[in-house]
C-alpha positions as CSV (number, residue, x, y, z in Angstrom):
1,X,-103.7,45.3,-54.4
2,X,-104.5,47.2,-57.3
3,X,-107.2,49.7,-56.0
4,X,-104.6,50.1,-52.7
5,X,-101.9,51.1,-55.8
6,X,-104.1,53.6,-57.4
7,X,-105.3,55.0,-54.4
8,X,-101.9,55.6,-52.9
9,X,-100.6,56.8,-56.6
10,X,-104.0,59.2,-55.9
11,X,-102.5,60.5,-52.3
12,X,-98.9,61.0,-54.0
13,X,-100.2,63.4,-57.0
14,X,-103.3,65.1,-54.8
15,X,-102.6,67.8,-52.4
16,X,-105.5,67.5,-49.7
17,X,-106.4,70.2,-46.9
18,X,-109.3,69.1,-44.7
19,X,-110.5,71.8,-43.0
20,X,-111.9,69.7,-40.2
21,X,-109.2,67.1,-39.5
22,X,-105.8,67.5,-41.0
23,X,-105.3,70.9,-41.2
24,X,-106.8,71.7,-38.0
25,X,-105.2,68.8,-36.3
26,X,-101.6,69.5,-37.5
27,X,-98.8,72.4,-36.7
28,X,-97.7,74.7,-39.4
29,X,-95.3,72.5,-40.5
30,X,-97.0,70.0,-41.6
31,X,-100.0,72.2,-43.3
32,X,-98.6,70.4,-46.8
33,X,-98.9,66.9,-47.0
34,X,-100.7,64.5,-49.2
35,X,-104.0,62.2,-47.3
36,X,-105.6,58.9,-48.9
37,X,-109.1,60.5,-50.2
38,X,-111.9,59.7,-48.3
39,X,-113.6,57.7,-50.7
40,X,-111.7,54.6,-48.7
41,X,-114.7,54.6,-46.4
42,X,-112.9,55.3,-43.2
43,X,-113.3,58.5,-41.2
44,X,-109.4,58.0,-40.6
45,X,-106.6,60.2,-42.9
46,X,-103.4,58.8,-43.8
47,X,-100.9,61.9,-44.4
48,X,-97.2,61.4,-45.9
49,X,-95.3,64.4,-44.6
50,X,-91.8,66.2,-45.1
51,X,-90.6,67.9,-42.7
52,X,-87.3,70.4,-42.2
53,X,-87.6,71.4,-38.7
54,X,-84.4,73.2,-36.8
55,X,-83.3,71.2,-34.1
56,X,-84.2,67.7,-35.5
57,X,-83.1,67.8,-39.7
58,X,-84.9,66.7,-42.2
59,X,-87.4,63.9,-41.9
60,X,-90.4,62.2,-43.7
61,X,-93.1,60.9,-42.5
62,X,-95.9,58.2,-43.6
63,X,-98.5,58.1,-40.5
64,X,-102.5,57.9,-39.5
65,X,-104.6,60.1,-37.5
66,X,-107.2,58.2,-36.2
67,X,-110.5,59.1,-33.8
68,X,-112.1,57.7,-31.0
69,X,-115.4,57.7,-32.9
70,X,-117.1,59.3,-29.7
71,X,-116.2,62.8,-29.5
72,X,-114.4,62.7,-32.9
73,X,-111.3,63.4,-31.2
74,X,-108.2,62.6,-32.6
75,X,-106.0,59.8,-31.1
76,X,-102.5,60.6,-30.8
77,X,-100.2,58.0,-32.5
78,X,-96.6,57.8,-33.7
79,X,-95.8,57.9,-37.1
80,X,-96.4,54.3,-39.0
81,X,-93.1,55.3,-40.8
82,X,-90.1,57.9,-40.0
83,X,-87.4,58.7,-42.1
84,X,-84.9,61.0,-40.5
85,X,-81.6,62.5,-42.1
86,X,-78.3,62.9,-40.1
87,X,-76.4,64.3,-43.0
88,X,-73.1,62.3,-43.8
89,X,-74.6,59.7,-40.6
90,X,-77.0,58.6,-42.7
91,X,-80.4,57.9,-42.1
92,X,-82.3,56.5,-38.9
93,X,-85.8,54.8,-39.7
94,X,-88.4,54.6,-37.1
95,X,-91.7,52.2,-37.0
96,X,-94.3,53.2,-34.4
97,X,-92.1,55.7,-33.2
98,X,-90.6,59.5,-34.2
99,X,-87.4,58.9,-32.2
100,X,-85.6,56.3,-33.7
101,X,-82.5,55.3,-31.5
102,X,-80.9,53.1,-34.1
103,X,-80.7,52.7,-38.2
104,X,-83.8,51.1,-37.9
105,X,-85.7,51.5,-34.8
106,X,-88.6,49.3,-34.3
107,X,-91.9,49.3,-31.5
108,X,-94.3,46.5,-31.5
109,X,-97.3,46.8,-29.3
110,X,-99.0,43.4,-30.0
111,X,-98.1,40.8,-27.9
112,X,-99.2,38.2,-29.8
113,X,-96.7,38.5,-32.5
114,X,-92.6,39.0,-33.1
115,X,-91.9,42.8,-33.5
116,X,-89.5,41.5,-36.7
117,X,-90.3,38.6,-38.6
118,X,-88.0,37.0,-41.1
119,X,-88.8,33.8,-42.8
120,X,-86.3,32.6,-46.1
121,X,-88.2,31.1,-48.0
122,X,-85.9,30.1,-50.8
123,X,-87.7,26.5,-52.8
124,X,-87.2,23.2,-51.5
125,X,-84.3,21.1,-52.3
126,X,-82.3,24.4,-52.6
127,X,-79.8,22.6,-49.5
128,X,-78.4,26.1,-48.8
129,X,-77.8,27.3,-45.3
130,X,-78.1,31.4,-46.2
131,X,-79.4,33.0,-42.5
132,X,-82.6,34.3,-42.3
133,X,-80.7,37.2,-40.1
134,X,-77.7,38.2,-40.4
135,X,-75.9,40.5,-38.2
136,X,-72.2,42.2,-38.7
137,X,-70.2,44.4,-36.7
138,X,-66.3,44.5,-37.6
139,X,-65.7,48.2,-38.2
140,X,-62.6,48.2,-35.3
141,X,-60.7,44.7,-34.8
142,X,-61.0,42.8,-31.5
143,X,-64.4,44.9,-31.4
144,X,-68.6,44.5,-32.2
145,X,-71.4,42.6,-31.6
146,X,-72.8,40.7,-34.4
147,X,-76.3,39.8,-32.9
148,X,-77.5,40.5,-29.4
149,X,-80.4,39.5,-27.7
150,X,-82.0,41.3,-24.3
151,X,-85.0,39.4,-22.6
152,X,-86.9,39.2,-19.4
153,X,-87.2,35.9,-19.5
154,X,-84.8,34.2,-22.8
155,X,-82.2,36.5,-24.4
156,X,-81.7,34.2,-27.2
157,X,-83.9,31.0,-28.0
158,X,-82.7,29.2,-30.4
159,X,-84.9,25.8,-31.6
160,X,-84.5,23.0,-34.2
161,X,-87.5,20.7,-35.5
162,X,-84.6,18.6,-37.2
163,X,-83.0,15.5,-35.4
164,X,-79.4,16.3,-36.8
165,X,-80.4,20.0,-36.4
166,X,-78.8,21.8,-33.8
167,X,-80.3,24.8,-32.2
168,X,-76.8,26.7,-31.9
169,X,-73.5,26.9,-33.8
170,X,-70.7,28.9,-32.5
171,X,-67.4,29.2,-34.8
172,X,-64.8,29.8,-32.4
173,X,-64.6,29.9,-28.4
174,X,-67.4,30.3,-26.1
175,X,-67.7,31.8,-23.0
176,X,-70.8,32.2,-20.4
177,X,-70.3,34.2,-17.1
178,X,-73.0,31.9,-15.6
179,X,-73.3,28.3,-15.4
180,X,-74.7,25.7,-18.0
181,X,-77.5,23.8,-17.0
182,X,-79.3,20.3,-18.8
183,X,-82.3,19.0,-17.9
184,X,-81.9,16.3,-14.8
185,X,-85.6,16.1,-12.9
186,X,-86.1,12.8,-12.2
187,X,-89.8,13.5,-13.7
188,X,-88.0,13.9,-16.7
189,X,-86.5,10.4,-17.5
190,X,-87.3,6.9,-17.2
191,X,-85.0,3.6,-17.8
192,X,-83.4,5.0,-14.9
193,X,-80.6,2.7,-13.9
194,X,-77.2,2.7,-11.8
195,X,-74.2,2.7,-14.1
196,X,-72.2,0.3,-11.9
197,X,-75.1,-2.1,-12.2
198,X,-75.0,-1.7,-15.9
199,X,-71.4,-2.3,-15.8
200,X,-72.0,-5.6,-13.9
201,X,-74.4,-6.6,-16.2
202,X,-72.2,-6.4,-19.1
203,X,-69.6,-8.3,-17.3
204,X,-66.9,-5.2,-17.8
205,X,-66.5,-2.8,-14.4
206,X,-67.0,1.0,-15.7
207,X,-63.5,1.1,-13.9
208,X,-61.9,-1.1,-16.8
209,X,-63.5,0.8,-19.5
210,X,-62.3,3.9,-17.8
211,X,-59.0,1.9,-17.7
212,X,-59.3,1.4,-21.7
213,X,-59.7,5.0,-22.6
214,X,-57.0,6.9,-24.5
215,X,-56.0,10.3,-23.3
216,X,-54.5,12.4,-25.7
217,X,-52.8,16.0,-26.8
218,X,-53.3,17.2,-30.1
219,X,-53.2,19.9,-32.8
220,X,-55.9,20.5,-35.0
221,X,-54.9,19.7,-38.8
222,X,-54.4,23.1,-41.2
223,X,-57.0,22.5,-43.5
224,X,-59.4,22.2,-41.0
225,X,-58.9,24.8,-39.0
226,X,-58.8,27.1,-41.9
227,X,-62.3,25.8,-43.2
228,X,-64.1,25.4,-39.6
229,X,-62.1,28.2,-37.4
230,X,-60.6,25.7,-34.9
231,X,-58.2,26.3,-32.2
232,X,-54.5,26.8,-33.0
233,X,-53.3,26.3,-29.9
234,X,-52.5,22.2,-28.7
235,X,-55.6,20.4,-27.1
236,X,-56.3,17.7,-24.8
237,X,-58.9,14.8,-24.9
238,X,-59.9,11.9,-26.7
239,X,-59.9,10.6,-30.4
240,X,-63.5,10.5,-31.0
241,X,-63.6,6.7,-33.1
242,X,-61.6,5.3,-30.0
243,X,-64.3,6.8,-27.7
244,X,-67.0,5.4,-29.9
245,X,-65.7,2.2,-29.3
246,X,-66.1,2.3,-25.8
247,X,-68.5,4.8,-24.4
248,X,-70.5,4.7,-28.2
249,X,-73.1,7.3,-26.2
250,X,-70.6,9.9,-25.9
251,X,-70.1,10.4,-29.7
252,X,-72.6,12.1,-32.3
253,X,-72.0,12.6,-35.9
254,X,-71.9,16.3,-36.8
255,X,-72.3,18.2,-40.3
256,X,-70.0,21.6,-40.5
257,X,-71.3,23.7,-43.7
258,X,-71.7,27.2,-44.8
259,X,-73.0,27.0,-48.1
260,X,-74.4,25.0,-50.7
261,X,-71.2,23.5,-52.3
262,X,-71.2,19.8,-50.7
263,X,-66.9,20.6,-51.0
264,X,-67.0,23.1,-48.0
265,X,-68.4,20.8,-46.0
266,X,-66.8,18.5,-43.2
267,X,-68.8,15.5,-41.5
268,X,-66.8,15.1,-38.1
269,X,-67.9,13.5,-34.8
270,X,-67.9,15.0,-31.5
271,X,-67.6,14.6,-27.9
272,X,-69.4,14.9,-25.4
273,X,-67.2,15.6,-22.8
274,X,-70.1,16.6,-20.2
275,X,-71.6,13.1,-20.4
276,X,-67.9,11.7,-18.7
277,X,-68.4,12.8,-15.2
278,X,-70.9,10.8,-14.1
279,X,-69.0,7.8,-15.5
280,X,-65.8,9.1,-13.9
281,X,-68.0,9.3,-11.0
282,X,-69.2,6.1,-11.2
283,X,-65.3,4.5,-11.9
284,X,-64.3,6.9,-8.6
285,X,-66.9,5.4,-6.5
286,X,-65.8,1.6,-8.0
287,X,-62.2,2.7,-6.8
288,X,-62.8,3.6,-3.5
289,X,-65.1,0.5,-3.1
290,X,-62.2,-1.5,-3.8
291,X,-59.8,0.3,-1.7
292,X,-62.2,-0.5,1.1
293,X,-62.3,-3.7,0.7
294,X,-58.4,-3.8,0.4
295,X,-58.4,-1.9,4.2
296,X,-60.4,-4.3,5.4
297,X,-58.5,-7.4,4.6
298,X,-55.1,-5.1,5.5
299,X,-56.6,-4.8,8.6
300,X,-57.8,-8.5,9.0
301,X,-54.1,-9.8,7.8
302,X,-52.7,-6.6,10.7
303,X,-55.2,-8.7,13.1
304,X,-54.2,-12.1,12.6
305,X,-50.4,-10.9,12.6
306,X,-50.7,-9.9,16.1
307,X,-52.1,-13.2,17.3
308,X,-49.4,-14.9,15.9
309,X,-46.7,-12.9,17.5
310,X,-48.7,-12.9,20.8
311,X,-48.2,-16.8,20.8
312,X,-44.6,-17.0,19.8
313,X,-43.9,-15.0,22.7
């Protein structure tokens, strides 16, 4: 690090011209610029240059020439580093390119690693939940994008190697203009077993727990609505401990924090509504079973009825 400090220090205060690659190799306006020496062993020149031109403003930029090592012809790169000025704008940086289309503009051409990388790496036991990216857009109300992701394949992937982890978060409403999708392949799972037979077994009919739930409407409490950004409006569904007591699968424990300060943050369980409909299903099917059966003997009481009155007459 030190001989990499005193060599750049060396490019910053040393005005080189090489007659047979930079000067030849660059336009007019870039005749003045400041190159690593050549004492770094490498037939390659770095070059730091400021530029002024016309129709573009005023720019800087940090870049490499590098040759082919056959014909000693130059390779053409982008600049490693562009700074560019757009007067009261502000600035737009470019990496491995010198036409940034955003603040910071960024081209990766490895595909075996991120193009941005950002790890927090604060020490162990620090219990803070500070983003390693952050993204904020609220210049006009009711309008901006935070964060936005654009992908072939995943716009957004979003893991967790913790059990109570949870690979997303959103405070406030969510909507998708597609469909959302769990994992179901049969390959997938094993203990597979009917839920009416596991009702059966318990000696309780899903239809009678069904029977024991509790719908309700509610409002969400002040304090919590302030702290967790909850719906203002009235709701309706279930009281998660009276859930728990009967469909105990349906309820997790969750952790709601933004910081380190144990006070602003709410342990609360959830619901997972989703997991219902096959047990709905399940009670449906049980209900229409028993109507059957209640046809049948209707039918068989209709039956018997008519015999009898064919004989009185």
């Amino acid at each position: 690090m030190k001989l990499l400090t005193t060599t750049f220090i060396a490019c910053i205060f040393t005005m080189q011209l090489s007659a047979q690659s930079m000067s030849e190799l660059l336009p007019e306006e870039l005749q003045l610029q400041y190159t690593f020496p050549a004492s770094m062993g490498s037939s390659n020149d770095w070059y730091i240059a400021n530029l002024d031109e016309p129709t573009i403003g005023r720019s800087l930029a940090i870049g490499e020439f590098r040759f082919d090592g056959v014909n000693n012809l130059a390779i053409d790169l982008p600049e490693a580093l562009y700074i560019r000025s757009f007067d009261d704008l502000g600035y737009r940086i470019g990496m491995g390119t010198n036409t940034p289309n955003a603040t910071l503009d960024v081209i990766g051409d490895d595909p075996s690693i991120p193009v941005i990388s950002s790890v927090h790496a604060y020490p162990q036991g620090g219990n803070a939940d500070i983003p390693a990216v952050f993204g904020q857009n609220t210049v006009d109300d009711g309008w901006g994008i935070g964060v936005q992701g654009d992908g072939a394949f995943y716009g957004v992937l979003g893991t967790t190697p913790s059990v109570q982890g949870l690979a997303g978060f959103f405070q406030g409403d969510v909507t998708v203009t597609g469909t959302f999708t769990n994992p179901s392949d049969a390959k997938l799972k094993t203990d597979i077993i009917s839920i009416a037979i596991t009702g059966k077994k318990s000696g309780i009919s899903t239809l009678e727990k069904i029977a024991q739930l509790s719908p309700k409407s509610y409002v969400y409490a002040e304090k919590y609505k302030k702290i967790m950004n909850l719906p203002s409006s009235k709701q309706n569904g279930f009281v998660a401990q009276e859930l728990q007591a009967i469909f105990p699968e349906l309820v997790k424990k969750n952790i709601y924090r933004r910081s380190s300060n144990k006070d602003a943050q709410v342990e609360f369980l959830g619901v997972n509504y989703l997991g219902l409909i096959p047990i709905l299903t399940a009670g449906i099917q049980e209900l229409s079973q028993e109507n059957d059966e209640l046809k049948q003997r209707l039918a068989s009481l209709e039956n018997q009825l008519s015999q009898i009155l064919l004989k009185l007459k």
